[in-house]
PDB file of N, H, CA, C and O in Angstrom:
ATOM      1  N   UNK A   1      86.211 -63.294 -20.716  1.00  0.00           N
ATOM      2  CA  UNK A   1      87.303 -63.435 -19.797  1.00  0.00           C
ATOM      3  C   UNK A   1      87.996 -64.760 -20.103  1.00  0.00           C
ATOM      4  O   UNK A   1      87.256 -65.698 -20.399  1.00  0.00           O
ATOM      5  N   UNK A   2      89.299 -64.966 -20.075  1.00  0.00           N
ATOM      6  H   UNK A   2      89.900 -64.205 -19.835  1.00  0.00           H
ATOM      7  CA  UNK A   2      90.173 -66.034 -20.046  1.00  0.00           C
ATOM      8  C   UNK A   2      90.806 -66.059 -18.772  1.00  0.00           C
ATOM      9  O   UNK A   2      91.473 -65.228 -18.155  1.00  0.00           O
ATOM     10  N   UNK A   3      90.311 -67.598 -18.455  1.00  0.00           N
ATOM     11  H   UNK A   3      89.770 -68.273 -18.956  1.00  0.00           H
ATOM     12  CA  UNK A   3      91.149 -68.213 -17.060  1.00  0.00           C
ATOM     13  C   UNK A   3      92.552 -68.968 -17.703  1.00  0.00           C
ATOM     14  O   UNK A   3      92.590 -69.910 -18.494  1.00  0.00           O
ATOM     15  N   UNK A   4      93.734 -68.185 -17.053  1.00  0.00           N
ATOM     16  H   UNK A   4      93.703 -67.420 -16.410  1.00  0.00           H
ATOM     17  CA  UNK A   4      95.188 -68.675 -17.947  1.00  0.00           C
ATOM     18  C   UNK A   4      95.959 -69.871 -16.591  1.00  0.00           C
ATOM     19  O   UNK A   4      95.735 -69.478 -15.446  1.00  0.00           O
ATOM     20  N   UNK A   5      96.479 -70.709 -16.657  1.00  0.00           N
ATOM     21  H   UNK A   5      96.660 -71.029 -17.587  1.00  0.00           H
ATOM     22  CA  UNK A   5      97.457 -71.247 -15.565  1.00  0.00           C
ATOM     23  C   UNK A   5      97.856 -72.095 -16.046  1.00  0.00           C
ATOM     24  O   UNK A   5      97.369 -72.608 -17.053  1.00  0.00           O
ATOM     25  N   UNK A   6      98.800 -72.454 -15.489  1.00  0.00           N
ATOM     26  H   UNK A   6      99.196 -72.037 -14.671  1.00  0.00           H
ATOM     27  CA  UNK A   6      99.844 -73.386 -15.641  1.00  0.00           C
ATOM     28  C   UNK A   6     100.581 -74.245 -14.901  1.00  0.00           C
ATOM     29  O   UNK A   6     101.499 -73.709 -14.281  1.00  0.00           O
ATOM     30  N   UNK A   7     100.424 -75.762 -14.738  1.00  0.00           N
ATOM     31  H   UNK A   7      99.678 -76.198 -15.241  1.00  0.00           H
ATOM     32  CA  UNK A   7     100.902 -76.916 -14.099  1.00  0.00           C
ATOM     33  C   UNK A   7     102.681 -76.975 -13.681  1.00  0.00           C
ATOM     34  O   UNK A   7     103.698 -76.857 -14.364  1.00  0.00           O
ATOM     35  N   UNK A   8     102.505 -77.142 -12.675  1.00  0.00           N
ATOM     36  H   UNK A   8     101.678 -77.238 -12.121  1.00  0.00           H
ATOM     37  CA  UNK A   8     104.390 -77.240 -12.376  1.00  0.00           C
ATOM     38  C   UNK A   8     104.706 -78.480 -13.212  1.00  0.00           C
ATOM     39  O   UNK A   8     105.770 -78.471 -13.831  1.00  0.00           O
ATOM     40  N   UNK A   9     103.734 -79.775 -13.323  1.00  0.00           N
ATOM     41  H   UNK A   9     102.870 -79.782 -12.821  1.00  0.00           H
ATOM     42  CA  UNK A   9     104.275 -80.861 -14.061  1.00  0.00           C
ATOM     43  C   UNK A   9     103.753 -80.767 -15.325  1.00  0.00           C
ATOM     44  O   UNK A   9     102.531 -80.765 -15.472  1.00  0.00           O
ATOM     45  N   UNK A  10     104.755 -80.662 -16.578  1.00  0.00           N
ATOM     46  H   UNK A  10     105.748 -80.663 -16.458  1.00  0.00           H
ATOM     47  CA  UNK A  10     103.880 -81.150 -17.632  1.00  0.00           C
ATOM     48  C   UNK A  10     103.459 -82.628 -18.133  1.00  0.00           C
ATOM     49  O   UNK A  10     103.466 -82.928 -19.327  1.00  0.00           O
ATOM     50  N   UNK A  11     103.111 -83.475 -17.155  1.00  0.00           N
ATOM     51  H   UNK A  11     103.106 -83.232 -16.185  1.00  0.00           H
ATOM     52  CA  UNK A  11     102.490 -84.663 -17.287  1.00  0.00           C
ATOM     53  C   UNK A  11     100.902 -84.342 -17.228  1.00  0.00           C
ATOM     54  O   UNK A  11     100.002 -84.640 -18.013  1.00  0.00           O
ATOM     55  N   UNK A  12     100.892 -83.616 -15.993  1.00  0.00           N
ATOM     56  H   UNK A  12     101.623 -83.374 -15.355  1.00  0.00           H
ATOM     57  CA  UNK A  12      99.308 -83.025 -15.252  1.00  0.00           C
ATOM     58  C   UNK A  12      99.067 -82.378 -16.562  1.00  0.00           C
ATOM     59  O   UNK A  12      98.261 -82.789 -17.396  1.00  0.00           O
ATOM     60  N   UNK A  13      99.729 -81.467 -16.667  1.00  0.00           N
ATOM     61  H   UNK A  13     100.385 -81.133 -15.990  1.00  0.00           H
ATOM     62  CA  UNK A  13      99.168 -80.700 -17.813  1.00  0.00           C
ATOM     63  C   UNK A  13      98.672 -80.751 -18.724  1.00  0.00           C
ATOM     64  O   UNK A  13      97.803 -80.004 -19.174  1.00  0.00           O
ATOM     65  N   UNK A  14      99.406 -82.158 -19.403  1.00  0.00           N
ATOM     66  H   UNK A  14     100.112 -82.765 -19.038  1.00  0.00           H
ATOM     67  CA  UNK A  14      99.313 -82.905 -20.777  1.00  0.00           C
ATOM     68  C   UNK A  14      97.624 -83.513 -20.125  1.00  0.00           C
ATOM     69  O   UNK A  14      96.537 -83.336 -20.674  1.00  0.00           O
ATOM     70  N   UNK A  15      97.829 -84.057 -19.150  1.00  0.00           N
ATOM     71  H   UNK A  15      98.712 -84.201 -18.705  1.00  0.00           H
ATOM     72  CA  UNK A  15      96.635 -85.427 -18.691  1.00  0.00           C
ATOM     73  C   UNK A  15      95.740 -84.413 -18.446  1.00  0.00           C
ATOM     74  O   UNK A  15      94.982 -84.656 -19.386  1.00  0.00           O
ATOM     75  N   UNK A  16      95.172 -83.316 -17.817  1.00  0.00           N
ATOM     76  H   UNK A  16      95.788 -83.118 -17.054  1.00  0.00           H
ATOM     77  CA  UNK A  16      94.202 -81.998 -18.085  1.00  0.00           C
ATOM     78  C   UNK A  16      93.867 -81.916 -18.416  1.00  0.00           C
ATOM     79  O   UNK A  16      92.679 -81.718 -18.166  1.00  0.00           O
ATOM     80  N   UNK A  17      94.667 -81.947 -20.151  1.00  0.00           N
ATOM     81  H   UNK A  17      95.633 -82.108 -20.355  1.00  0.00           H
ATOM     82  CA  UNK A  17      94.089 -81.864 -21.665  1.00  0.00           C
ATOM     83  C   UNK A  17      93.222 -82.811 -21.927  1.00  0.00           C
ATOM     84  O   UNK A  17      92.053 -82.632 -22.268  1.00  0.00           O
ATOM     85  N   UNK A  18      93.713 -83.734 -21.791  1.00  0.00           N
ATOM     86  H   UNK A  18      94.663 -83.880 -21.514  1.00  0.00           H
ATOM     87  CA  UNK A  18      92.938 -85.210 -22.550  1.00  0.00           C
ATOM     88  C   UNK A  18      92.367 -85.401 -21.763  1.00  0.00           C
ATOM     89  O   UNK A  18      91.396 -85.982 -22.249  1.00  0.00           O
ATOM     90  N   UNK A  19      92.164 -85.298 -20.268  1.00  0.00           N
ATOM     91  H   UNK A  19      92.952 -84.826 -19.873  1.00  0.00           H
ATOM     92  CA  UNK A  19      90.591 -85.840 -19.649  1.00  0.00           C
ATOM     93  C   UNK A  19      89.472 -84.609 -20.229  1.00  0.00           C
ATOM     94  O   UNK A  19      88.266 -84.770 -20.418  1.00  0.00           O
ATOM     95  N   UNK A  20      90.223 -83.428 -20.426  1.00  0.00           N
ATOM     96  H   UNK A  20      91.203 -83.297 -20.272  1.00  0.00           H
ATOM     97  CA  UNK A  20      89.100 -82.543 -20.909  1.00  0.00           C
ATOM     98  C   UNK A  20      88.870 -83.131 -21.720  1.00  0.00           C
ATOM     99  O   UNK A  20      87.858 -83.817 -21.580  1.00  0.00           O
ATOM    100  N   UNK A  21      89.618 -83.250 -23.042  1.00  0.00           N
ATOM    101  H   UNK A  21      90.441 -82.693 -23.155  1.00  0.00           H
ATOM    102  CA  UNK A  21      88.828 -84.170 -24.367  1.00  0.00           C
ATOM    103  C   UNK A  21      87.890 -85.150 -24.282  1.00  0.00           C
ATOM    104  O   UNK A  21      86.994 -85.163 -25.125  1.00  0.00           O
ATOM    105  N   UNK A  22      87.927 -86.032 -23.364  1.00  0.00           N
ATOM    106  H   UNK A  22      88.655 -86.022 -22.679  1.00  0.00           H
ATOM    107  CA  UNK A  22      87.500 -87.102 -23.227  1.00  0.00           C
ATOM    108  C   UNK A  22      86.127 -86.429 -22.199  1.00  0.00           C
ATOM    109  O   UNK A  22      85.486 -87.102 -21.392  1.00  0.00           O
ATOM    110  N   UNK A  23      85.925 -85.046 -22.473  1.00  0.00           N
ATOM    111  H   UNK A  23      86.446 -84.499 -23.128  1.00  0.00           H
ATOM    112  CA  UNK A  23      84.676 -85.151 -21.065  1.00  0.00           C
ATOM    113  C   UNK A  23      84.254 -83.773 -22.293  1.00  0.00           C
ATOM    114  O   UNK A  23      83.653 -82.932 -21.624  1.00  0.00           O
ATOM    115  N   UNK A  24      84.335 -83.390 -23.446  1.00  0.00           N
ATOM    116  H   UNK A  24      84.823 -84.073 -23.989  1.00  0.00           H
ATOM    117  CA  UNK A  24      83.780 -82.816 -24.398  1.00  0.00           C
ATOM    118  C   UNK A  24      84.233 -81.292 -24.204  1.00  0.00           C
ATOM    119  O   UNK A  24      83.867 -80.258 -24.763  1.00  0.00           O
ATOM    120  N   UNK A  25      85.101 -81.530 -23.273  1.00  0.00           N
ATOM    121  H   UNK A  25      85.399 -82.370 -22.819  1.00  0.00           H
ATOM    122  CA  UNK A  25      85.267 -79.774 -22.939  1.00  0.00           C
ATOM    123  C   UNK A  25      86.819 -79.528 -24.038  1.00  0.00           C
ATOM    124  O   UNK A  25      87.870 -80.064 -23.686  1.00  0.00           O
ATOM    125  N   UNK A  26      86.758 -78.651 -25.380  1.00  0.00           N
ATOM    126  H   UNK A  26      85.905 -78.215 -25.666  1.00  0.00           H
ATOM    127  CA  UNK A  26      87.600 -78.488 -26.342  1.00  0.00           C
ATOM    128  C   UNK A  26      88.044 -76.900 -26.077  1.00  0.00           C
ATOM    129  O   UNK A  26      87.364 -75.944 -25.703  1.00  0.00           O
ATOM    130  N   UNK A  27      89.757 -77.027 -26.492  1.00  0.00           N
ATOM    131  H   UNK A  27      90.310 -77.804 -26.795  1.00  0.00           H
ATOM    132  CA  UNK A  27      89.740 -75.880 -26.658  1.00  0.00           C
ATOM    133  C   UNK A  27      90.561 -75.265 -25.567  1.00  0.00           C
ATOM    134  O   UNK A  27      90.461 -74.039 -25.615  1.00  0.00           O
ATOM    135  N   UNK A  28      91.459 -75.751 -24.447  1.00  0.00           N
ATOM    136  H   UNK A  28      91.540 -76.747 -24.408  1.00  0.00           H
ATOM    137  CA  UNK A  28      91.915 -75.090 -23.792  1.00  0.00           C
ATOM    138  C   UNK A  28      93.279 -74.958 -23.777  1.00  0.00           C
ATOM    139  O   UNK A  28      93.978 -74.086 -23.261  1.00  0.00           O
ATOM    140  N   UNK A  29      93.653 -76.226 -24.596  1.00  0.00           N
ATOM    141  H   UNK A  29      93.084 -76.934 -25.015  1.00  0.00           H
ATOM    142  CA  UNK A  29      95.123 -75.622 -24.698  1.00  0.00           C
ATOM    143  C   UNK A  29      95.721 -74.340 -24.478  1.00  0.00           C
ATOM    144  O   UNK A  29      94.847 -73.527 -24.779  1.00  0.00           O
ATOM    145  N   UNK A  30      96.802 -73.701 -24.093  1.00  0.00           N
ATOM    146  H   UNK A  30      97.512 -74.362 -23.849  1.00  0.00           H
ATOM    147  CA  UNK A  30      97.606 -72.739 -24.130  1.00  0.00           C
ATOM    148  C   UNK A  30      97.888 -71.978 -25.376  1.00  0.00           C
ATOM    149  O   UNK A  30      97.395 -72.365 -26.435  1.00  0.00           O
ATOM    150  N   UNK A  31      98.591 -71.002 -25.329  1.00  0.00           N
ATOM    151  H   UNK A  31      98.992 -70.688 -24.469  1.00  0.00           H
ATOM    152  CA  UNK A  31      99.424 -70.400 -26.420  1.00  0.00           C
ATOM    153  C   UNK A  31     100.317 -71.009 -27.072  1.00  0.00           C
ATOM    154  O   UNK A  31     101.373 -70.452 -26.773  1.00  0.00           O
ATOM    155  N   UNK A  32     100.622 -72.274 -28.179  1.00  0.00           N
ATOM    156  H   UNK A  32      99.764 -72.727 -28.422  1.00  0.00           H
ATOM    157  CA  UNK A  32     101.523 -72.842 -28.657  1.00  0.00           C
ATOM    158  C   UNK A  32     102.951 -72.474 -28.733  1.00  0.00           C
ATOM    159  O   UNK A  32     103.728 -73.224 -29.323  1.00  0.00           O
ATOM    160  N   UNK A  33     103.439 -71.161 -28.072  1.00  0.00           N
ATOM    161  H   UNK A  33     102.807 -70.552 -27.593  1.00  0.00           H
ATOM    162  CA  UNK A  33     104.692 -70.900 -27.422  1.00  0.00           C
ATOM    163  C   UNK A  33     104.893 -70.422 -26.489  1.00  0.00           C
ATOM    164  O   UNK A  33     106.013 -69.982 -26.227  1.00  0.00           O
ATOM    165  N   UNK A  34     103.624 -70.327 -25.465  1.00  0.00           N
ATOM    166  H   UNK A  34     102.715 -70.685 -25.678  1.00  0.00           H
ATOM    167  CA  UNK A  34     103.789 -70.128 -24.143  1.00  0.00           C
ATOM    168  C   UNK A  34     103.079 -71.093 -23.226  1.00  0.00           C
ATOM    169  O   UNK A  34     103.285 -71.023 -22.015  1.00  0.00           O
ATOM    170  N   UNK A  35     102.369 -71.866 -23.662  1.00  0.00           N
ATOM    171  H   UNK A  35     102.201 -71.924 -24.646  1.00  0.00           H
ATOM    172  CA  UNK A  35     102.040 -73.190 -23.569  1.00  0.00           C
ATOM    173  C   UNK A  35     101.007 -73.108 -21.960  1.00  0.00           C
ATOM    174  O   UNK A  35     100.681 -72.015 -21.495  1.00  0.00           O
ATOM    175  N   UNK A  36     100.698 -74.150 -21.436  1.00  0.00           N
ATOM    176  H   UNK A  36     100.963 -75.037 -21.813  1.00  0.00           H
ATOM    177  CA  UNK A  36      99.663 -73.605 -20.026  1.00  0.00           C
ATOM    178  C   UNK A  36      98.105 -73.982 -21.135  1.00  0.00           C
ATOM    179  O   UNK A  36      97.899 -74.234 -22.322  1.00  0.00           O
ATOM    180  N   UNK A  37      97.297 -73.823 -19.876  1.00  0.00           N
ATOM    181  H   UNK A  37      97.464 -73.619 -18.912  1.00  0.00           H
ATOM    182  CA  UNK A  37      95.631 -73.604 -19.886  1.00  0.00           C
ATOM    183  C   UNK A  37      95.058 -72.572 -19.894  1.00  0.00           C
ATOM    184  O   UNK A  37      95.148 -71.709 -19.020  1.00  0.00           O
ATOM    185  N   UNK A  38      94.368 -72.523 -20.919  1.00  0.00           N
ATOM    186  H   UNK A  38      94.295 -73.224 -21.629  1.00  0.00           H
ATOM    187  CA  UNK A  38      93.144 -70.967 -21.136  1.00  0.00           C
ATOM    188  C   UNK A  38      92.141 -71.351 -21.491  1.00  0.00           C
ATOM    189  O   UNK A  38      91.932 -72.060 -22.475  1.00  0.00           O
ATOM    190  N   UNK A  39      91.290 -70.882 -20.644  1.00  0.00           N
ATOM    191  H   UNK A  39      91.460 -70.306 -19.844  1.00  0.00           H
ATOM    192  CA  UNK A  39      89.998 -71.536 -20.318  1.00  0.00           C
ATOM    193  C   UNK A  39      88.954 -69.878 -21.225  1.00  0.00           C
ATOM    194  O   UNK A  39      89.359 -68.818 -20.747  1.00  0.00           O
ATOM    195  N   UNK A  40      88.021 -69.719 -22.133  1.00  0.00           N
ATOM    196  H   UNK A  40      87.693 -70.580 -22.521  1.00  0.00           H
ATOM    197  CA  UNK A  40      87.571 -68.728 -22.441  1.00  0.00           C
ATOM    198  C   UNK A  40      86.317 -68.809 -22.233  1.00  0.00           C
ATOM    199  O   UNK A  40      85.534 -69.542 -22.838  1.00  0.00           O
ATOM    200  N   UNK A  41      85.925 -67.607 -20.847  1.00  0.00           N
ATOM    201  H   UNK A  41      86.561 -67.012 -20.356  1.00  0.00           H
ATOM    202  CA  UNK A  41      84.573 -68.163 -20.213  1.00  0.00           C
ATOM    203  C   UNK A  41      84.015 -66.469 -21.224  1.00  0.00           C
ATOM    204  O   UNK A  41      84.431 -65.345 -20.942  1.00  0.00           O
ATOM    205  N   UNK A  42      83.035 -66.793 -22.345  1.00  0.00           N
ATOM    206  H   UNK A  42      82.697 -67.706 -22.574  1.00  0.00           H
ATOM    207  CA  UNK A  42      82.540 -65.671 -22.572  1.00  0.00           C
ATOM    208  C   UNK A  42      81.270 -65.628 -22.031  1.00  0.00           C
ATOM    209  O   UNK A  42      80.840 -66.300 -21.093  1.00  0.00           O
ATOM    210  N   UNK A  43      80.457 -64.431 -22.968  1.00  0.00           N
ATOM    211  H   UNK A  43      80.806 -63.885 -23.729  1.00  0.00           H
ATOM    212  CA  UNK A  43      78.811 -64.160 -22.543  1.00  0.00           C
ATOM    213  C   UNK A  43      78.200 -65.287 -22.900  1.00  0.00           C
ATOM    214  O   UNK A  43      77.635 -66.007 -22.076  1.00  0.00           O
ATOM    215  N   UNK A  44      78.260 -65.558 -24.245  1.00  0.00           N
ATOM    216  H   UNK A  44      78.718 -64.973 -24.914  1.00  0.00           H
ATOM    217  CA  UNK A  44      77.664 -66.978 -24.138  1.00  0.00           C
ATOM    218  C   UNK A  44      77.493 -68.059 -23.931  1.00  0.00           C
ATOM    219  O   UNK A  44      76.574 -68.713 -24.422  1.00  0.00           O
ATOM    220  N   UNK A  45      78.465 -68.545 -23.044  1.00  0.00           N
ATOM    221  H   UNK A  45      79.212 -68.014 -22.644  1.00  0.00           H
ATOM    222  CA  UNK A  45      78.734 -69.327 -21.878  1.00  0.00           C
ATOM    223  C   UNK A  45      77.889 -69.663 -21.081  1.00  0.00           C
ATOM    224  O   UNK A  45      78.514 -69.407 -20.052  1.00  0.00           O
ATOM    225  N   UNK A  46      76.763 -70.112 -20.681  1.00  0.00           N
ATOM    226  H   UNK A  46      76.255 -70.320 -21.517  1.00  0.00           H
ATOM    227  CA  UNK A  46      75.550 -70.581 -19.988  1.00  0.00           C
ATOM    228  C   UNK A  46      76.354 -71.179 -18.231  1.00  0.00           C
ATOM    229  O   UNK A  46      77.373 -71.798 -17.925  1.00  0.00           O
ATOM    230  N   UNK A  47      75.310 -70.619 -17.544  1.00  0.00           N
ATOM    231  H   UNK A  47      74.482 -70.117 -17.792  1.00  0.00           H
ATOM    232  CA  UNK A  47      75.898 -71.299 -16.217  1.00  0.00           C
ATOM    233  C   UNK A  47      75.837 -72.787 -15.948  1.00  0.00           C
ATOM    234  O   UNK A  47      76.223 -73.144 -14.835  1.00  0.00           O
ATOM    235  N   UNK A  48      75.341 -73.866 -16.940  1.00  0.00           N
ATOM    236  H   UNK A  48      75.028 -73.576 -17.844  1.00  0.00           H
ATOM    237  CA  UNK A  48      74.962 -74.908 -16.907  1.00  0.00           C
ATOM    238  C   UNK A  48      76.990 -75.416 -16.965  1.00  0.00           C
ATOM    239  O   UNK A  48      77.691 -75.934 -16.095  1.00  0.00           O
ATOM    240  N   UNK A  49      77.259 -75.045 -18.110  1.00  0.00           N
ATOM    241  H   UNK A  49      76.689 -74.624 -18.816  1.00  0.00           H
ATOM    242  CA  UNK A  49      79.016 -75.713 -18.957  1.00  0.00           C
ATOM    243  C   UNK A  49      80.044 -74.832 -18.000  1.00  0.00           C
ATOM    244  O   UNK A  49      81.225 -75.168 -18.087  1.00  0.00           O
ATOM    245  N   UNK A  50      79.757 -73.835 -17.171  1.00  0.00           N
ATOM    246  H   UNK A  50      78.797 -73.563 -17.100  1.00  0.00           H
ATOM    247  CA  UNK A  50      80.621 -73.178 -16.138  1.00  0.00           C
ATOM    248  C   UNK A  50      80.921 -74.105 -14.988  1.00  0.00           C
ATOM    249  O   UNK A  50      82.046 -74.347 -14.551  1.00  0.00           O
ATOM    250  N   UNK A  51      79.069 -74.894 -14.281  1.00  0.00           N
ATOM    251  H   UNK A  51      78.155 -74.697 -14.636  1.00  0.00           H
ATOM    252  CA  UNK A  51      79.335 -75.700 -13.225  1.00  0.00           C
ATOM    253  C   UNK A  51      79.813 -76.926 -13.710  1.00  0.00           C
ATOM    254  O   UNK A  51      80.337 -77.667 -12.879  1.00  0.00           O
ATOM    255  N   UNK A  52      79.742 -77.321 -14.943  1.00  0.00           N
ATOM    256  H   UNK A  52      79.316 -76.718 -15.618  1.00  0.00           H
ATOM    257  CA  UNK A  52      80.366 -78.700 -15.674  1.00  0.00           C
ATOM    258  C   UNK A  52      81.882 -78.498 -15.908  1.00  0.00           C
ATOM    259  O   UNK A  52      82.693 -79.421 -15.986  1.00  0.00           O
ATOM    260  N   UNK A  53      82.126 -77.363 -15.996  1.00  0.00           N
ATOM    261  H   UNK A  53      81.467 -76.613 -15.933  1.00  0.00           H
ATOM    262  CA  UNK A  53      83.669 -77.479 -16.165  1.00  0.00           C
ATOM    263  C   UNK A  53      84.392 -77.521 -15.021  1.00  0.00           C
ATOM    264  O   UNK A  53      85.472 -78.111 -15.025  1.00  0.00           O
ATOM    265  N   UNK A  54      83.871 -76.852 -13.771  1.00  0.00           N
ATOM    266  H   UNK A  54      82.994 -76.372 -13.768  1.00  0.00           H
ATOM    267  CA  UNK A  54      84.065 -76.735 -11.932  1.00  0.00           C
ATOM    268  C   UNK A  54      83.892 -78.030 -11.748  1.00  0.00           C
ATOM    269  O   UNK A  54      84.662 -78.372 -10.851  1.00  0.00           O
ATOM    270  N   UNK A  55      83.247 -78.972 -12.153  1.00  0.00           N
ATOM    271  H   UNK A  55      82.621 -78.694 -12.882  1.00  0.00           H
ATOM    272  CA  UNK A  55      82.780 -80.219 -11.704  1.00  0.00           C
ATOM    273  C   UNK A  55      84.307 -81.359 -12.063  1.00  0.00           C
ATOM    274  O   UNK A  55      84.805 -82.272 -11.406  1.00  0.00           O
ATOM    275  N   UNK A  56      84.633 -80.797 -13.289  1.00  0.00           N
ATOM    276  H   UNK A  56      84.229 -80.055 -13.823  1.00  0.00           H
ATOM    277  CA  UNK A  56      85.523 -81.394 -13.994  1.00  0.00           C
ATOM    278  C   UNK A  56      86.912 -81.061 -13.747  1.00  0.00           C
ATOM    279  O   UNK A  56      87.765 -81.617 -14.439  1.00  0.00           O
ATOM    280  N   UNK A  57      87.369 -79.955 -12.557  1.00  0.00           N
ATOM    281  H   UNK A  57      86.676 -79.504 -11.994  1.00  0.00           H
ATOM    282  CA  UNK A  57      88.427 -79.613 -12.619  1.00  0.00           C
ATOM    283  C   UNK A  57      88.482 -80.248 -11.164  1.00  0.00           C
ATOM    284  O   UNK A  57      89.521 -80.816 -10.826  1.00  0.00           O
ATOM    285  N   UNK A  58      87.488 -80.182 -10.355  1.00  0.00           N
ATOM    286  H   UNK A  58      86.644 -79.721 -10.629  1.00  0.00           H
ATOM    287  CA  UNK A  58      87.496 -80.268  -8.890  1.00  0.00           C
ATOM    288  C   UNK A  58      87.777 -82.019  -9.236  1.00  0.00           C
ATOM    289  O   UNK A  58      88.705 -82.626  -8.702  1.00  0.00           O
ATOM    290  N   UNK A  59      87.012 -82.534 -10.006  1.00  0.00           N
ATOM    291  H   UNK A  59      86.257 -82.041 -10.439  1.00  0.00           H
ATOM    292  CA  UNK A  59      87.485 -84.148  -9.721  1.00  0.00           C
ATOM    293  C   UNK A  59      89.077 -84.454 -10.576  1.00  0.00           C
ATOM    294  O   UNK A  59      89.460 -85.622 -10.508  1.00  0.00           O
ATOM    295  N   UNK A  60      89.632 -83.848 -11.051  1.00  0.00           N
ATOM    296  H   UNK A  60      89.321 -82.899 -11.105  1.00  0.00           H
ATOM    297  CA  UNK A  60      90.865 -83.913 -11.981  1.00  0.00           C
ATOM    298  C   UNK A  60      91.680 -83.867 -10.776  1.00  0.00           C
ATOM    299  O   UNK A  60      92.344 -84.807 -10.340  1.00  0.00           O
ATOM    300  N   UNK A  61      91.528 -82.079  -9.998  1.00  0.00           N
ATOM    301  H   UNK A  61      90.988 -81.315 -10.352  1.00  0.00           H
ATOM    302  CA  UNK A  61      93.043 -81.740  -8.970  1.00  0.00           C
ATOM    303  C   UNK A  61      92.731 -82.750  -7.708  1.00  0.00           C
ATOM    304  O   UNK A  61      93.567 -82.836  -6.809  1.00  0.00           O
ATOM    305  N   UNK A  62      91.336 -83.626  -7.650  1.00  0.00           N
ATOM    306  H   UNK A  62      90.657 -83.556  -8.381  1.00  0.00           H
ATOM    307  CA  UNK A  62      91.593 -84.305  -6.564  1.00  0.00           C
ATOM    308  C   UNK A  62      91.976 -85.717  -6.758  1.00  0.00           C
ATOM    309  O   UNK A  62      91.899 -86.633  -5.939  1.00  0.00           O
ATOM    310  N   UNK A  63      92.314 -85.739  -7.730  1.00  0.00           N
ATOM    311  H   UNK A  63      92.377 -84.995  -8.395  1.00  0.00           H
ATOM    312  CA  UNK A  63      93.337 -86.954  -7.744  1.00  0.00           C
ATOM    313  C   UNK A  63      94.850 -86.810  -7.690  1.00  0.00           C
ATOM    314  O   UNK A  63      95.528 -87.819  -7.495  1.00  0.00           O
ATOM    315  N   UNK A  64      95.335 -85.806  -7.824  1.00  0.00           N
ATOM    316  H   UNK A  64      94.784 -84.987  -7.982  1.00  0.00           H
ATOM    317  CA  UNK A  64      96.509 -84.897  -7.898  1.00  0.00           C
ATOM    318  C   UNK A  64      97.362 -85.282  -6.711  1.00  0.00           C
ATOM    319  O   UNK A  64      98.423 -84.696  -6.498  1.00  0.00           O
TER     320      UNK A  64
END
């Protein structure tokens, strides 16, 4: 499954990116011409990097 969305600001959007980088989570960029977040939660995806990425989004939008 892919989680797709997209920021009304592309500042947030941009800054999303790079705190993900900076917290090891690669890879979510958008479609390079439709641009946004896609998150690709597959099977092998462990519930450990699911609650690490929840952990990581919940402290991102609450600085927002």
């Amino acid at each position: 499954m892919n989680v797709v969305f997209n920021f009304k600001n592309d500042k947030n959007e941009q800054a999303f990116i790079d705190e993900s980088l900076d917290q090891n989570i690669i890879g979510i960029k958008g479609h390079r011409s439709v641009g946004g977040i896609r998150i690709s939660l597959y099977n092998s995806i462990d519930r450990s990097s699911v609650d690490y990425l929840l952990k990581f989004m919940d402290s991102f939008f609450e600085k927002l």
